[in-house]
N, C-alpha and C positions, 0 to 999 in steps of 0.2 A: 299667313302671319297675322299674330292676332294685330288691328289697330283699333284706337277710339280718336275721332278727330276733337282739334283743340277744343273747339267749343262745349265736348260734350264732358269731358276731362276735366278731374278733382284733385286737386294734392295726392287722395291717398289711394289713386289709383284705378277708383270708381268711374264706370263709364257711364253718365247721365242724360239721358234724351227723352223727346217727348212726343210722341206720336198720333193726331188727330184720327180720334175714332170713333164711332157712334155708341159701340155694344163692347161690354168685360170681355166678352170672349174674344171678339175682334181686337182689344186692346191685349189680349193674354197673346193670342196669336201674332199682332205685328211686333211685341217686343219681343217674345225670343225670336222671332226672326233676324229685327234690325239689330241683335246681340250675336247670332250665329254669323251674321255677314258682316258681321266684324270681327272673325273667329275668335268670340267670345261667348262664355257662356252666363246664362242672365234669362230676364223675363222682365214683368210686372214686378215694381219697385217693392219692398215689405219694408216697412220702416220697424229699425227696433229699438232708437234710441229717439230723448228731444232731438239730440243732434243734428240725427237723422231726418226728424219730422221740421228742423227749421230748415235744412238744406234744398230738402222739398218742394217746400213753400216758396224758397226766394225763387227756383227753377221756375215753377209754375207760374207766377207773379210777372215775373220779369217776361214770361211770354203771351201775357196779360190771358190765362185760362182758368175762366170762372172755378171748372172741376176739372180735378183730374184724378182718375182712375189708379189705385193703387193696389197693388196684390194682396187684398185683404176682401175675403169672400166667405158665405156661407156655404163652404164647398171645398173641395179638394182635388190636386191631379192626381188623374189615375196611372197604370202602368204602361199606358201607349201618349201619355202628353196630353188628353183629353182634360175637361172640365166635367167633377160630377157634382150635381148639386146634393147640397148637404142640408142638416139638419135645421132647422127656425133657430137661431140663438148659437149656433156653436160656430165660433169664426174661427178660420184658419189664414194661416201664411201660404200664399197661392202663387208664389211669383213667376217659377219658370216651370219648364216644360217635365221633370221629371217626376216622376211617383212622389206625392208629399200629402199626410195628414197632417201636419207639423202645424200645433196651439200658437196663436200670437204670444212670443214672449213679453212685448212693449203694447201699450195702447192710447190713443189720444183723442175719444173722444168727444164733439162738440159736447156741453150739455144738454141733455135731455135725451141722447142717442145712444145707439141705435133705436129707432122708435116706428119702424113701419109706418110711416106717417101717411104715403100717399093712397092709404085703401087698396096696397099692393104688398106680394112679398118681396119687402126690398132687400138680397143678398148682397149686395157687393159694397165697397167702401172707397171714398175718394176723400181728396180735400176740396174745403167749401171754407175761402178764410184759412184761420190757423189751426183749423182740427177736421178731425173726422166725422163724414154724416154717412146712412144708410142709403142708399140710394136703388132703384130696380137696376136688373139685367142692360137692359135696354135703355136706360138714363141716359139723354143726352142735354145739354144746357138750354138751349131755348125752349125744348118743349119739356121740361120737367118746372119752367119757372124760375128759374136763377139766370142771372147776367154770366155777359163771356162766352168764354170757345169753351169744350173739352174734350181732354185728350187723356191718352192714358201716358203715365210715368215710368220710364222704363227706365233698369239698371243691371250693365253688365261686369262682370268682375274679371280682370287682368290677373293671368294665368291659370285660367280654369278652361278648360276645352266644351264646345259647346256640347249640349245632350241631342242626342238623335236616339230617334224613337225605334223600339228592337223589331223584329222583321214578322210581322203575322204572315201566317199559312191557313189557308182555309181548310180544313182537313174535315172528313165525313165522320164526327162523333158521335155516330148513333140517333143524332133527332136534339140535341139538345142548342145545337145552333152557336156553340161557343168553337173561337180561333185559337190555336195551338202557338203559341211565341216559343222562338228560338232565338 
């Protein structure tokens, strides 16, 4: 049975929690978990409205974390749930676990961003404040230079069943080293 406990529960049915993590991918991975064991389905937050991005904020705020990680990456899942890194410049909505190249329809932002600023390629996107900053793979608050915890934002949605990933067989394709999904 699906549940979301009070604390993480929104008027409109939204399940919101927030998960200490060090690495995107580590945060990609513990929210759809902590959304499958709520037999929901969900990920990494994609914000597409302001509404969305103040709701965010007060979440994050309120559990005083510097950054936190949102399903907005230079990258895409692939069709086993995976993270593939994507192109310099072209951001997607990354949030849960199932096959998605799917464009940000909404965006928010800081000024001057996204801007590779650290001498690194930074793919992934949190809040920092009331908007969006570019931040690396591996970005975590104390050692990237910013105050606070972070964590990544997750959101599950109330009546949707969670994604599980389809069943690979290893099978002898002649030398090209590709798995056969059923």
């Amino acid at each position: 049975e699906a549940t979301c406990p009070a604390l993480d529960a929104d008027a409109s049915g939204t399940c919101f929690f927030l998960v200490p993590t060090p690495t995107f991918v580590e945060g990609h991975e513990a929210c759809a978990d902590g959304c499958a064991q709520r037999g929901l389905a969900g990920g990494l937050f994609v914000p597409t409205s302001a509404r969305d991005d103040a709701a965010a904020v007060k979440k994050c705020q309120a559990f005083d974390y510097g950054f936190c990680r949102v399903g907005v990456a230079e990258a895409y899942t692939n069709e086993r749930g995976g993270i593939e890194w994507g192109q310099d410049g072209t951001w997607h909505a990354v949030g849960g676990r199932g096959p998605s190249t799917t464009p940000l329809a909404y965006e928010n932002w800081c000024p001057g961003e996204p801007n590779n600023a650290h001498d690194t390629d930074e793919k992934v996107a949190g809040y920092y404040g009331a908007g969006w900053t570019d931040a690396p793979c591996w970005f975590d608050v104390p050692n990237g230079g910013m105050t606070g915890k972070s964590a990544a934002l997750c959101r599950c949605e109330s009546g949707a069943a969670p994604w599980s990933a389809p069943d690979v067989i290893d099978a002898d394709d002649g030398g090209s080293g590709a798995a056969l999904t059923v």
